[in-house]
OpenMM code with the backbone's topology and positions (N, CA, C; nanometers):
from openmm import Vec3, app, unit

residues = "UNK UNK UNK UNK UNK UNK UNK UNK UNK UNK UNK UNK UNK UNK UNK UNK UNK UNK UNK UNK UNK UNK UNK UNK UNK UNK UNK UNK UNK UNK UNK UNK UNK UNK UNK UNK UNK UNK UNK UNK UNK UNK UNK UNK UNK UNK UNK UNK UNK UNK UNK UNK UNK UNK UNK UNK UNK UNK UNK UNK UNK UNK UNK UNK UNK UNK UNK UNK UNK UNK UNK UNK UNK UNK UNK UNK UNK UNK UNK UNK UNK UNK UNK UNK UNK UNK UNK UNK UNK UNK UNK UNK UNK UNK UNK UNK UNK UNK UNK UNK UNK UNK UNK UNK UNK UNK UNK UNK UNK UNK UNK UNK UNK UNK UNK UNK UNK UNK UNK UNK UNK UNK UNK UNK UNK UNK UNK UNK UNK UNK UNK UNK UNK UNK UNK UNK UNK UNK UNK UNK UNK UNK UNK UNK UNK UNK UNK UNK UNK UNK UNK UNK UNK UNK UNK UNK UNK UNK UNK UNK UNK UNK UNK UNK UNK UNK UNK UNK UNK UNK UNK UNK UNK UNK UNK UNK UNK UNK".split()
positions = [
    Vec3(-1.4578, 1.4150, -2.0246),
    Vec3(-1.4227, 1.2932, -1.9545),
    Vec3(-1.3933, 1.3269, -1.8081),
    Vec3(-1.4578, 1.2192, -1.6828),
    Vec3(-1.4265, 1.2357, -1.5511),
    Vec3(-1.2612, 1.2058, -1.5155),
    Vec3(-1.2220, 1.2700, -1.4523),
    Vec3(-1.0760, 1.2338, -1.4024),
    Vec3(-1.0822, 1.1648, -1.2396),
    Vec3(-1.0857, 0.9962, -1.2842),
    Vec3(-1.1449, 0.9670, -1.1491),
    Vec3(-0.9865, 0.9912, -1.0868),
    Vec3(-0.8882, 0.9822, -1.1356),
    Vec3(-0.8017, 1.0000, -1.0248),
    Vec3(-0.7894, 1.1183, -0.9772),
    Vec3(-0.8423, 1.2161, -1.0067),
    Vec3(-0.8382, 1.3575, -0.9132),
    Vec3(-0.8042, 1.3977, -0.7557),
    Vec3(-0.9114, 1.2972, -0.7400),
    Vec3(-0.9210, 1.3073, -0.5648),
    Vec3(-0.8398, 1.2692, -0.5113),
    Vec3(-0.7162, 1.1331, -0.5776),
    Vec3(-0.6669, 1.0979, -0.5259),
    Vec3(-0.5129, 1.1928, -0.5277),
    Vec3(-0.5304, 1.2721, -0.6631),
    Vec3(-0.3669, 1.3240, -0.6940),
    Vec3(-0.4198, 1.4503, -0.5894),
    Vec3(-0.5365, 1.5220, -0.5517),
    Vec3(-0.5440, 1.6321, -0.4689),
    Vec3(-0.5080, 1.5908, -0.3368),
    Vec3(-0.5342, 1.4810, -0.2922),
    Vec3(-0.4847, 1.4445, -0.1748),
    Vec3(-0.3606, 1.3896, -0.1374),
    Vec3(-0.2626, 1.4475, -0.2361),
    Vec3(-0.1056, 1.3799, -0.2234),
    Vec3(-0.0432, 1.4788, -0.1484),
    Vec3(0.0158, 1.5005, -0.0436),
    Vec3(0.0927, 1.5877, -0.0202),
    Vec3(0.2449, 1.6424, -0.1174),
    Vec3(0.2438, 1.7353, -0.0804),
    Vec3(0.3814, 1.7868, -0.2404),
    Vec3(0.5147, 1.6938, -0.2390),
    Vec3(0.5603, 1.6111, -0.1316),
    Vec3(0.6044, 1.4888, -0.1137),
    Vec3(0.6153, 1.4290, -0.2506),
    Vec3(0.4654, 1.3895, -0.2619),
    Vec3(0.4641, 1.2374, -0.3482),
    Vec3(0.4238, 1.3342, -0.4687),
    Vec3(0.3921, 1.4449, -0.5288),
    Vec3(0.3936, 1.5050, -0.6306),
    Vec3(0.5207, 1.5421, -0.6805),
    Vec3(0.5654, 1.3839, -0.8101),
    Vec3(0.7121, 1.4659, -0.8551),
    Vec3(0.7296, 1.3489, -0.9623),
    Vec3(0.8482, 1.4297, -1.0554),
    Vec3(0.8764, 1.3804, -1.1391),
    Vec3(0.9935, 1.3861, -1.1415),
    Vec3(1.0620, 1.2830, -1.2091),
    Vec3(1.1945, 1.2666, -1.2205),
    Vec3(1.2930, 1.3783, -1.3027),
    Vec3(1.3455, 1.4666, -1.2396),
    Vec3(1.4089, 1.5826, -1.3077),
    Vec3(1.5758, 1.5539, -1.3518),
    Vec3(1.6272, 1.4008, -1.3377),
    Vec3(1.7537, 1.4101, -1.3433),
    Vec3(1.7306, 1.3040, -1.4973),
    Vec3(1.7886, 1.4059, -1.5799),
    Vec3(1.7464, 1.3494, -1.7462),
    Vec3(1.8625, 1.2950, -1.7971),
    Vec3(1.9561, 1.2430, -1.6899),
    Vec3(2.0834, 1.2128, -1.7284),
    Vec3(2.0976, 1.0681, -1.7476),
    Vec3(2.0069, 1.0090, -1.6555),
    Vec3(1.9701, 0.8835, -1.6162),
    Vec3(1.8337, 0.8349, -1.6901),
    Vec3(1.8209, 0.6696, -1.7936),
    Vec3(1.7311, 0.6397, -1.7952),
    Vec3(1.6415, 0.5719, -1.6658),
    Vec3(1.5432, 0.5561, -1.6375),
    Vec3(1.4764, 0.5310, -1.5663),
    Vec3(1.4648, 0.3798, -1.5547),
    Vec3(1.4717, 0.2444, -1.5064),
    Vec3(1.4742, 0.1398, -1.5185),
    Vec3(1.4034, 0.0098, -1.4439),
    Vec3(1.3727, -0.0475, -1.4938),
    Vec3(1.2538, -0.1341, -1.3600),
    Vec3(1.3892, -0.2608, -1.3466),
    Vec3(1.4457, -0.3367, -1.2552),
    Vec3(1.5309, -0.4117, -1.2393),
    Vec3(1.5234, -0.4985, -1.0799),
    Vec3(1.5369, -0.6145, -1.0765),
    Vec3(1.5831, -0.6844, -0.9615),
    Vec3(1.6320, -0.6647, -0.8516),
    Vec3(1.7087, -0.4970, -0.8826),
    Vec3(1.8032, -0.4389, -0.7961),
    Vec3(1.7037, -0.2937, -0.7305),
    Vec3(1.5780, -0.2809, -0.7760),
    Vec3(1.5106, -0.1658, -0.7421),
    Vec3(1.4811, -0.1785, -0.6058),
    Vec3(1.4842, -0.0578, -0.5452),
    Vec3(1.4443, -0.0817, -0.3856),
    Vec3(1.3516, -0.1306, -0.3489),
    Vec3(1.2443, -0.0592, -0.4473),
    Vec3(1.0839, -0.1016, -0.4033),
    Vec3(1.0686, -0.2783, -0.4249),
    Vec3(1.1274, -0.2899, -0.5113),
    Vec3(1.1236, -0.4758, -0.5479),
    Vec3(1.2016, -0.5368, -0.4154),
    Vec3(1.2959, -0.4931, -0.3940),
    Vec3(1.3630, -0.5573, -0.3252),
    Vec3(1.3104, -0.5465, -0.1416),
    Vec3(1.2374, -0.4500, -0.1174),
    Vec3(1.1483, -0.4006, 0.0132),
    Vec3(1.0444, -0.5377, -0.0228),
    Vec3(0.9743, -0.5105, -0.1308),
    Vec3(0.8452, -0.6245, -0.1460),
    Vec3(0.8812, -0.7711, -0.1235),
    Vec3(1.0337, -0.8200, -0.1948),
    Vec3(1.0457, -0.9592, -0.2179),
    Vec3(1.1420, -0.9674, -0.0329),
    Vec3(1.1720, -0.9134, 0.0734),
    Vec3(1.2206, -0.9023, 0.1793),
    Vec3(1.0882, -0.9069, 0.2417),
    Vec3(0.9888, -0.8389, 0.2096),
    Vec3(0.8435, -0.8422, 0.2992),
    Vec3(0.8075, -0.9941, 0.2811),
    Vec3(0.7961, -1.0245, 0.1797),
    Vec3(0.7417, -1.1470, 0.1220),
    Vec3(0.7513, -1.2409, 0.2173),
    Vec3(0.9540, -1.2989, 0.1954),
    Vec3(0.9858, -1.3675, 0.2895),
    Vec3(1.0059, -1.3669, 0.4531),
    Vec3(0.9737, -1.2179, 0.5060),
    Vec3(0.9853, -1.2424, 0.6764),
    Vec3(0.8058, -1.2720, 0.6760),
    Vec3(0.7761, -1.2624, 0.5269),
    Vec3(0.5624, -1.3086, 0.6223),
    Vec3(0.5798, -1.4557, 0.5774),
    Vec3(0.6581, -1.5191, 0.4829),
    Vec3(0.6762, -1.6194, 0.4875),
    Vec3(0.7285, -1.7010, 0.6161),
    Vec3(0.8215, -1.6937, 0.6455),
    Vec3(0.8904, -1.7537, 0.8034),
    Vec3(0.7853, -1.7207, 0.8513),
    Vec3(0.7433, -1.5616, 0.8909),
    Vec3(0.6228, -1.5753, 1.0224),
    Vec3(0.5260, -1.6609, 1.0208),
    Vec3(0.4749, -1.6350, 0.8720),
    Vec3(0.3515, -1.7338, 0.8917),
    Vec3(0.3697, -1.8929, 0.9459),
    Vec3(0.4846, -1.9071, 0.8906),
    Vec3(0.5146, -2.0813, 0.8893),
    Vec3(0.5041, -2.0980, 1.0767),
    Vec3(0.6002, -1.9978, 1.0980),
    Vec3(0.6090, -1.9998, 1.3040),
    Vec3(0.4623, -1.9885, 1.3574),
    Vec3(0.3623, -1.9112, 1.2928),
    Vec3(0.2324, -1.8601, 1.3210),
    Vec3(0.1923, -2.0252, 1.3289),
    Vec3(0.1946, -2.0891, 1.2043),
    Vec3(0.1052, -2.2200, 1.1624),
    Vec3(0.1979, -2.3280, 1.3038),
    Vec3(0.3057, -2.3158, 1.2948),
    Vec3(0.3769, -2.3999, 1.3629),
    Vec3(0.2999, -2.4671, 1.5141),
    Vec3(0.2483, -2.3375, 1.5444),
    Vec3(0.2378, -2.2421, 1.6994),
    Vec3(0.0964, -2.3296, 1.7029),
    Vec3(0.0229, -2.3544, 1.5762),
    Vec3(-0.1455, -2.4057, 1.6548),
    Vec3(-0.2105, -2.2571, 1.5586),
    Vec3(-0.1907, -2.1657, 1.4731),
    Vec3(-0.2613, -2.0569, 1.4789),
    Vec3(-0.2261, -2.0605, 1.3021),
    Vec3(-0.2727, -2.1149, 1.2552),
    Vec3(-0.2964, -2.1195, 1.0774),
    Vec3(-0.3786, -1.9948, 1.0528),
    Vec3(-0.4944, -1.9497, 1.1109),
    Vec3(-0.5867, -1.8557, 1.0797),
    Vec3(-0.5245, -1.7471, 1.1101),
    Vec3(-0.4070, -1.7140, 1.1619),
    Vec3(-0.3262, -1.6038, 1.1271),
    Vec3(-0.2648, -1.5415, 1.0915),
    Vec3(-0.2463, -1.4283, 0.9745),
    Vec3(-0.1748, -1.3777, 0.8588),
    Vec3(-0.0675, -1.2448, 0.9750),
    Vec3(0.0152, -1.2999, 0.8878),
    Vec3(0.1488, -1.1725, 0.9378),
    Vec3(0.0455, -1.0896, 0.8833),
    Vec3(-0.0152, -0.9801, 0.8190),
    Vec3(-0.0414, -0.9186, 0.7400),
    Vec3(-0.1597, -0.8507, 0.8398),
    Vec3(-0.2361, -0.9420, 0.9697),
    Vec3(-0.3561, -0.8930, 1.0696),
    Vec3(-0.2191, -0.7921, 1.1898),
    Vec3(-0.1144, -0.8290, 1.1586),
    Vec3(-0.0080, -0.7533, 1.2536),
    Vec3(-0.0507, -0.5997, 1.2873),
    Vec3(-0.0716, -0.5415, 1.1703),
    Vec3(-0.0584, -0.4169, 1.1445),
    Vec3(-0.2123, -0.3874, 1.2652),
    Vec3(-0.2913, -0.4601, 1.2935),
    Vec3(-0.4254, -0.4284, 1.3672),
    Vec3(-0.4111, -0.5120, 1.5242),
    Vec3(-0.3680, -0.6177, 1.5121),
    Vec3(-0.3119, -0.6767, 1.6405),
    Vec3(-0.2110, -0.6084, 1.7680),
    Vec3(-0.1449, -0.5476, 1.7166),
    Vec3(-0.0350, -0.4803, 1.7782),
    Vec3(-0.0861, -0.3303, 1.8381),
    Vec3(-0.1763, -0.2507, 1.7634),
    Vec3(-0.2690, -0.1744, 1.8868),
    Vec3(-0.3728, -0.1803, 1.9465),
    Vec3(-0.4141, -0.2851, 1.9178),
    Vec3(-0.4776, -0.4343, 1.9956),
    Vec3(-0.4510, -0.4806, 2.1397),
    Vec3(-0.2997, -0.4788, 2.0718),
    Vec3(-0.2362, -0.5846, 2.2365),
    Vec3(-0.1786, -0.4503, 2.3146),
    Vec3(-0.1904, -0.3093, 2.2638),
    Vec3(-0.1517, -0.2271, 2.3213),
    Vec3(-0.2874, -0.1513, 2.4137),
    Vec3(-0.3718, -0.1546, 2.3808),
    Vec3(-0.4708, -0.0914, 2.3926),
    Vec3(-0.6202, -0.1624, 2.3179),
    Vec3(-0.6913, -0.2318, 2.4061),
    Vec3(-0.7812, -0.3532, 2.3418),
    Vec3(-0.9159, -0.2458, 2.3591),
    Vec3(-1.0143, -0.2708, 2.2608),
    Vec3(-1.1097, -0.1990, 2.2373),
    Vec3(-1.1177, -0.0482, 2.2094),
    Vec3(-1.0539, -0.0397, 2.1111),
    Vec3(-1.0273, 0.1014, 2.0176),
    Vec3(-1.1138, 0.1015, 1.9152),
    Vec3(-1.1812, 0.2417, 1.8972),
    Vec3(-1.2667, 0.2694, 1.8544),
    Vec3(-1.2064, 0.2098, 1.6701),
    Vec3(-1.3038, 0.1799, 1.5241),
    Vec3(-1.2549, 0.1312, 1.4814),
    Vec3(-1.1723, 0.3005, 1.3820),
    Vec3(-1.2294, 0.3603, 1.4015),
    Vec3(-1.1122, 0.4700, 1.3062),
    Vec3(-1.0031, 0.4920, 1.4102),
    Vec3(-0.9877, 0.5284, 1.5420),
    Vec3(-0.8808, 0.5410, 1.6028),
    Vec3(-0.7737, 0.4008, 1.5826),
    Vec3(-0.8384, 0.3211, 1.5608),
    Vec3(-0.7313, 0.1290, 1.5224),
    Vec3(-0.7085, 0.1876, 1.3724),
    Vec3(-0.7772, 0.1995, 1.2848),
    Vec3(-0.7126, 0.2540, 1.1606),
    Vec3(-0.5727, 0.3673, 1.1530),
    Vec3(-0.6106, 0.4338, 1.2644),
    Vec3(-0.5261, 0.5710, 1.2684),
    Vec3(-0.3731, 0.4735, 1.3005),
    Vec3(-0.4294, 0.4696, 1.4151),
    Vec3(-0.2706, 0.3810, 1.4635),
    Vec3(-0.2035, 0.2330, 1.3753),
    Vec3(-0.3395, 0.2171, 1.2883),
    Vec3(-0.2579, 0.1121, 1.1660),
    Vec3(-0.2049, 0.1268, 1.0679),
    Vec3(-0.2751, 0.2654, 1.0668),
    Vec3(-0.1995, 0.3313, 0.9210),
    Vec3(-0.2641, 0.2690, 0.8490),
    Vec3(-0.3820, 0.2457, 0.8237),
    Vec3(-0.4704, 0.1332, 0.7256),
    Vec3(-0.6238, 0.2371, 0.6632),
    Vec3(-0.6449, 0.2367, 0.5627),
    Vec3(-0.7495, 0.3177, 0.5120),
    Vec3(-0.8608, 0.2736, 0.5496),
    Vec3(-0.9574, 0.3142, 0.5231),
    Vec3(-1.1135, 0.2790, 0.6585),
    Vec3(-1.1541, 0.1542, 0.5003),
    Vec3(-1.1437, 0.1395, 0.3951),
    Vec3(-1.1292, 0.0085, 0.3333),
    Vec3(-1.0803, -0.1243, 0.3699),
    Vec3(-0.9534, -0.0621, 0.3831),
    Vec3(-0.8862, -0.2189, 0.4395),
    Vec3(-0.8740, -0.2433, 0.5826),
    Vec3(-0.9485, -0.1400, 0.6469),
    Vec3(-1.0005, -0.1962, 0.7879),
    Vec3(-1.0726, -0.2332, 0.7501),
    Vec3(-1.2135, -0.2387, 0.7173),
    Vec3(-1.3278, -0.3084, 0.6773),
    Vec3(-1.3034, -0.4804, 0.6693),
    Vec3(-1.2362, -0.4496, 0.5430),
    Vec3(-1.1756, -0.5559, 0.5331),
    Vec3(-1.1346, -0.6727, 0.6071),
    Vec3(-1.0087, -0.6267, 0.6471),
    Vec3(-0.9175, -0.6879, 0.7353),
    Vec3(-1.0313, -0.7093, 0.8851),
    Vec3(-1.1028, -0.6161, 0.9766),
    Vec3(-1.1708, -0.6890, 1.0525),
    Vec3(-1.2641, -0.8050, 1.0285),
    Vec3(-1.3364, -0.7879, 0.9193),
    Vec3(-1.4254, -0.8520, 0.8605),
    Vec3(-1.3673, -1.0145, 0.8452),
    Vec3(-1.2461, -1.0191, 0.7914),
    Vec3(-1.1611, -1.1152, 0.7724),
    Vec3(-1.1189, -1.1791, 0.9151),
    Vec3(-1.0785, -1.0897, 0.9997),
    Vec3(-1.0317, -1.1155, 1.1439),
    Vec3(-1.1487, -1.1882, 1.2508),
    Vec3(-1.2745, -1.1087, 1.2241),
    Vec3(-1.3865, -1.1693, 1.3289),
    Vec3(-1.3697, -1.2851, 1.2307),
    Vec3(-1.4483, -1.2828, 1.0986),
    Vec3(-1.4365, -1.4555, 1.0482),
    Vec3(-1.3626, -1.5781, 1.1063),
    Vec3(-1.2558, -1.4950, 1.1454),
    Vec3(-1.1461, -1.5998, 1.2120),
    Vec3(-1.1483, -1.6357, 1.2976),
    Vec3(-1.2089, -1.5539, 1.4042),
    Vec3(-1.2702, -1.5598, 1.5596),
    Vec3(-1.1582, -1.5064, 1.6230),
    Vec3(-1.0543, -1.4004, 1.5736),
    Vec3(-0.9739, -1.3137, 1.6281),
    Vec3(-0.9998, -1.1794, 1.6903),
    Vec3(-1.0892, -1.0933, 1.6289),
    Vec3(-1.1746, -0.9789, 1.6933),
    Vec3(-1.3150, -1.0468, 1.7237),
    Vec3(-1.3834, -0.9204, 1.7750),
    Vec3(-1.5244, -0.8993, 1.7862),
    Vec3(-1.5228, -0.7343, 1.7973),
    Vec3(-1.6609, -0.7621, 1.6951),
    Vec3(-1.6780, -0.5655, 1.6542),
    Vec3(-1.8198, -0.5729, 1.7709),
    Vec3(-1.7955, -0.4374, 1.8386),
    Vec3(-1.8953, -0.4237, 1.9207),
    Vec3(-1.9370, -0.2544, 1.9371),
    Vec3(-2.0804, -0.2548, 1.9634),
    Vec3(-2.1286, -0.0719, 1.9358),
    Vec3(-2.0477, -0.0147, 2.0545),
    Vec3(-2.0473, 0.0872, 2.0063),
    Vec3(-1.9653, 0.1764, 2.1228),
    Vec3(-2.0803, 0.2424, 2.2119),
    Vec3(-2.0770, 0.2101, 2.3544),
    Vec3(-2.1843, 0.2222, 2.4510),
    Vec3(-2.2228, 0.3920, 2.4298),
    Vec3(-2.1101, 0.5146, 2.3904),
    Vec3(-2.1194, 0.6053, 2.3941),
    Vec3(-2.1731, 0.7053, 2.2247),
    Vec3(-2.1374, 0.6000, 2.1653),
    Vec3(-2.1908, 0.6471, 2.0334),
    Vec3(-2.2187, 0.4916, 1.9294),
    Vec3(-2.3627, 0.4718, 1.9291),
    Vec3(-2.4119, 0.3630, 1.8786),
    Vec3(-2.3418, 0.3359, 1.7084),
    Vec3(-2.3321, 0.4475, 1.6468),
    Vec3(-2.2887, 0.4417, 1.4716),
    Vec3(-2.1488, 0.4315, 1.4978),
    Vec3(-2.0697, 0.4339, 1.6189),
    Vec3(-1.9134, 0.3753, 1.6174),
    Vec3(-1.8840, 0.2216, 1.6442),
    Vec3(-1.8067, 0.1497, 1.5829),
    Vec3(-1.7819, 0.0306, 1.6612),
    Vec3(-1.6249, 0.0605, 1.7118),
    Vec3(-1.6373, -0.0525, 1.8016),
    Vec3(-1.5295, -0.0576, 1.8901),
    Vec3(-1.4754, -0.1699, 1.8202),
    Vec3(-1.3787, -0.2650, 1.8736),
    Vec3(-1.2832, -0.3812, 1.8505),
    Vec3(-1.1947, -0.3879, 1.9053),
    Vec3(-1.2398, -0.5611, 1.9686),
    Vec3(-1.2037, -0.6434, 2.0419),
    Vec3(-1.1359, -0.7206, 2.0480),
    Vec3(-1.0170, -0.8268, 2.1342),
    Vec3(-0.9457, -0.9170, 2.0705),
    Vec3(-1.0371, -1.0334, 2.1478),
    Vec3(-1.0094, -1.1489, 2.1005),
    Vec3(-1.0979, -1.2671, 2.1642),
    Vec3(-1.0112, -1.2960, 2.2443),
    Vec3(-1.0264, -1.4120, 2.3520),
    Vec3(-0.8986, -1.4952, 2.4466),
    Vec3(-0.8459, -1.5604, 2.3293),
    Vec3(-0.8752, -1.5729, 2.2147),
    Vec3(-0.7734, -1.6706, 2.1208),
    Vec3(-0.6513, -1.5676, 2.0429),
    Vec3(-0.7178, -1.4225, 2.0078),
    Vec3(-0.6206, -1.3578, 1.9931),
    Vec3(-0.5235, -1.3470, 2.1153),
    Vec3(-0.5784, -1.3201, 2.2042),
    Vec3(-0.4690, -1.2734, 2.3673),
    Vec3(-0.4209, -1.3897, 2.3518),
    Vec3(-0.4161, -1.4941, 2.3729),
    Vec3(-0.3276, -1.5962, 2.3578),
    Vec3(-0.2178, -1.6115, 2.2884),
    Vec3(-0.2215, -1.5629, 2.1799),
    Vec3(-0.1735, -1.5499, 2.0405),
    Vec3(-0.0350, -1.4568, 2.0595),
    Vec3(-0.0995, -1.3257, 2.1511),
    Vec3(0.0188, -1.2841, 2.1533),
    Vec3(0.1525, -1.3042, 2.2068),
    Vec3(0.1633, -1.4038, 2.2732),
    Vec3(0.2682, -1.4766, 2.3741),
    Vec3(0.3438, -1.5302, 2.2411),
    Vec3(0.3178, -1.6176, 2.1722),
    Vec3(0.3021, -1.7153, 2.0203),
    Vec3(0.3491, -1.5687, 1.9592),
    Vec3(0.3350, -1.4633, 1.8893),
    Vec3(0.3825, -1.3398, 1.8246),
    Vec3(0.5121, -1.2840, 1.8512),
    Vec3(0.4870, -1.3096, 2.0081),
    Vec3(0.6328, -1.2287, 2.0603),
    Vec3(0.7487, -1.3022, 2.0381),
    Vec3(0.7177, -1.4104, 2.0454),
    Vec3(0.8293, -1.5952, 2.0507),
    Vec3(0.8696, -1.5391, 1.9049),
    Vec3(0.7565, -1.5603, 1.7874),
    Vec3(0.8004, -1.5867, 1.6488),
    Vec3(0.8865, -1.4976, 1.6200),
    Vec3(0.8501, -1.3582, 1.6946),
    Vec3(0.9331, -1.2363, 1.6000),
    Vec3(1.0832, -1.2193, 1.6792),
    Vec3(1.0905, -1.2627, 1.8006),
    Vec3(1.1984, -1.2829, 1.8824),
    Vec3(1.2794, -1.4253, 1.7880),
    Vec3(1.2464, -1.5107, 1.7447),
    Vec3(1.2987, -1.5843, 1.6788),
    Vec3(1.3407, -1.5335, 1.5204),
    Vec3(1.2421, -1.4744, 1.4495),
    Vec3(1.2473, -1.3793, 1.3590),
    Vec3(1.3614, -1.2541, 1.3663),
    Vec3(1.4123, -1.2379, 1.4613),
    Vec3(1.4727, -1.1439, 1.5263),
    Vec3(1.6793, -1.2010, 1.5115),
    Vec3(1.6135, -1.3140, 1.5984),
    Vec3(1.7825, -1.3976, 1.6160),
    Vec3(1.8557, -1.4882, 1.4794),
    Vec3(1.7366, -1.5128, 1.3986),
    Vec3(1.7843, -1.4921, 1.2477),
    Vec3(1.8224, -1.4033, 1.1834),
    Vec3(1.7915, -1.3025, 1.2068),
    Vec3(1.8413, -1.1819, 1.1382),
    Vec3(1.9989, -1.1669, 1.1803),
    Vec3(1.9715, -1.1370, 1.3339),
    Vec3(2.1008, -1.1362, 1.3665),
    Vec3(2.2411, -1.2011, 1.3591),
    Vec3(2.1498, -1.3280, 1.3252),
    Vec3(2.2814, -1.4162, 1.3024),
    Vec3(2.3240, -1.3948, 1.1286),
    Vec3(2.3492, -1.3471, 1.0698),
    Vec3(2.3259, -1.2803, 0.9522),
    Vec3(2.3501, -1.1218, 0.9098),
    Vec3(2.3386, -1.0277, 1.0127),
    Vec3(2.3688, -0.9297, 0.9676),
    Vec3(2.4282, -0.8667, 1.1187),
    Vec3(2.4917, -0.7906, 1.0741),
    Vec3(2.6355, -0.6924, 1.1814),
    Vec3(2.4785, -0.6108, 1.2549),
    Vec3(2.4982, -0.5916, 1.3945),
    Vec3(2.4057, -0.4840, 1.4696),
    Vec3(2.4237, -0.3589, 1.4098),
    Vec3(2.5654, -0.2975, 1.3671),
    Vec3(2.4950, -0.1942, 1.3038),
    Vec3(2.4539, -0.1630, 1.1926),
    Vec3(2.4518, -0.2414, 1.1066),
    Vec3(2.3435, -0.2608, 0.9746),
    Vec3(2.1912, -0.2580, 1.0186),
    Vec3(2.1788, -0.3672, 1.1176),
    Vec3(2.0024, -0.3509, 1.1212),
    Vec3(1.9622, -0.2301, 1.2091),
    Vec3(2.0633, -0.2115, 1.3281),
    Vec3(2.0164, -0.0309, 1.3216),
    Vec3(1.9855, 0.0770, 1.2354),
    Vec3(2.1284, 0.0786, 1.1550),
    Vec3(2.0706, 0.1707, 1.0120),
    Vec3(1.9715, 0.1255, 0.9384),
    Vec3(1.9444, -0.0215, 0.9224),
    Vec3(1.7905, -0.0786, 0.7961),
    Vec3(1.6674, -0.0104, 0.9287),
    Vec3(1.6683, -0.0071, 1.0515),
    Vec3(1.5722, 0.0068, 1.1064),
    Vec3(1.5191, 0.1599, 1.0660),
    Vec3(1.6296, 0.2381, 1.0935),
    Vec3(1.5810, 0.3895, 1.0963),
    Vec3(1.5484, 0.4243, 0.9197),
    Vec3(1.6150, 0.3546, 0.8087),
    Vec3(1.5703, 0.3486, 0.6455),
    Vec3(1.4563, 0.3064, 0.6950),
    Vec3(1.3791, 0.1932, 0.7253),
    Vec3(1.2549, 0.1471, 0.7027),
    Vec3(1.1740, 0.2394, 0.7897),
    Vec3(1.1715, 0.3202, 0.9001),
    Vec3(1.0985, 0.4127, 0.9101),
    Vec3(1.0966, 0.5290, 0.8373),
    Vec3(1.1741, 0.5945, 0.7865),
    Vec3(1.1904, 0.6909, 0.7232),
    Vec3(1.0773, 0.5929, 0.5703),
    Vec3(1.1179, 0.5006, 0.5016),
    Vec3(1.0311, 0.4846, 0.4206),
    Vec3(0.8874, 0.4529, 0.4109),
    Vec3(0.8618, 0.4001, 0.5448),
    Vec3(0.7120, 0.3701, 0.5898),
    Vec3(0.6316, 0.5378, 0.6167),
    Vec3(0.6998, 0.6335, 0.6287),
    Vec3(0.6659, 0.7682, 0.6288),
    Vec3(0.6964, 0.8495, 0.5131),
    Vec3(0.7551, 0.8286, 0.4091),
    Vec3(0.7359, 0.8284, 0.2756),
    Vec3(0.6402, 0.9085, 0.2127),
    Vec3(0.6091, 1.0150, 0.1969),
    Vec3(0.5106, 1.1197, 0.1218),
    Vec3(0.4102, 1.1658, 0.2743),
    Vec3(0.4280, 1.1296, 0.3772),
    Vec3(0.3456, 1.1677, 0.5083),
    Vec3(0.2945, 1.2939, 0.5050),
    Vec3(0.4600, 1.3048, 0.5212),
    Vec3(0.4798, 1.4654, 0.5364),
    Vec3(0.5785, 1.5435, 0.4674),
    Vec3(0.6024, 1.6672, 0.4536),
    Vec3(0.7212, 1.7154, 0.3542),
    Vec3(0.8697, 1.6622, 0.3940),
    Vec3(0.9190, 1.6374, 0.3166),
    Vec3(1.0760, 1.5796, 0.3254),
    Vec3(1.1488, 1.6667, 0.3851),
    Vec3(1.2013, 1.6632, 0.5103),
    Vec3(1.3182, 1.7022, 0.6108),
    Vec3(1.4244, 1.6387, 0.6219),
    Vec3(1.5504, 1.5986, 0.6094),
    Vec3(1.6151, 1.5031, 0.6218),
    Vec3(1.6753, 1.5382, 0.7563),
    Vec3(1.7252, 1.4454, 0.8200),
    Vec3(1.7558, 1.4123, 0.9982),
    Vec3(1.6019, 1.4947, 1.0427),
    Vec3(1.5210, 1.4698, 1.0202),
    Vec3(1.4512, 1.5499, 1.1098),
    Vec3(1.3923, 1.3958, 1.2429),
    Vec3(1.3325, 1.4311, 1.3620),
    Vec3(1.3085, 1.3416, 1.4638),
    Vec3(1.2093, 1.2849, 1.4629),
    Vec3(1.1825, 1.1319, 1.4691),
    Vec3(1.0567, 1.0462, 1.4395),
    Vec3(0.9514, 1.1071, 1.5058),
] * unit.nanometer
topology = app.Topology()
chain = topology.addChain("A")
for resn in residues:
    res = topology.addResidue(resn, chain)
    for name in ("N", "CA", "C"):
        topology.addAtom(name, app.Element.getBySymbol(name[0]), res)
């Protein structure tokens, strides 16, 4: 029998290769699990965004194109694996996700003058627009929070949520520097 997951367990760094060695504790799926509770917190800030997104004139935009927009508005016409790199997005769900994005009339994929088998990507004037409308929502997104939680809580949730978005990256250091 093929072991299609092979490729994928060879490509784990020793990070994410592990098993639970503390046999003291049953193991438990619950309401209170981090990972549930990260997902159902994601849920609702793409909920609000989107609603501010739709509010704004811009329905055809998913919190979720963020992750490709934002080195976009940093740097417009990036090659499309260097926009993956900086999205942290697998050359799948770039596919994807641009594919989804030009549909929308938010990018345009264009050959790269210097190497024809690369594309580049583009934001349209409707994305650039957009981002004025992004900065508002998450600045509003922002002053909800605050009104709601002590500054130094969302300092500490800030530096947890990087540390977990880097999560099996690389080998586990603790305090080590972003």
């Amino acid at each position: 029998m093929i072991d299609v997951l092979a490729p994928e367990r060879a490509a784990l760094a020793p990070a994410q290769r592990w098993e639970s060695k503390d046999l003291r504790r049953k193991p438990t799926v619950n309401p209170e699990n981090l990972g549930f509770l990260l997902a159902k917190a994601s849920q609702r800030w793409n909920e609000l965004l989107g609603a501010r997104f739709r509010q704004a004139g811009y329905p055809e935009v998913s919190p979720a194109f963020g992750s490709i927009l934002l080195p976009l508005f940093e740097e417009d016409g990036l090659r499309m694996t260097d926009l993956g790199q900086r999205a942290g997005l697998s050359k799948q769900t770039m596919t994807t996700m641009i594919r989804l994005m030009d549909d929308r009339g938010l990018v345009e994929r264009r050959s790269d003058p210097l190497d024809r088998r690369a594309a580049r990507i583009f934001l349209t004037e409707r994305s650039r627009a957009f981002k004025k409308v992004a900065a508002q929502a998450l600045d509003v997104m922002d002053t909800l929070v605050k009104s709601q939680i002590e500054p130094d809580q969302i300092n500490s949730a800030r530096g947890v949520l990087k540390v977990i978005a880097r999560l099996g990256l690389h080998e586990y250091r603790p305090n080590a520097p972003d």
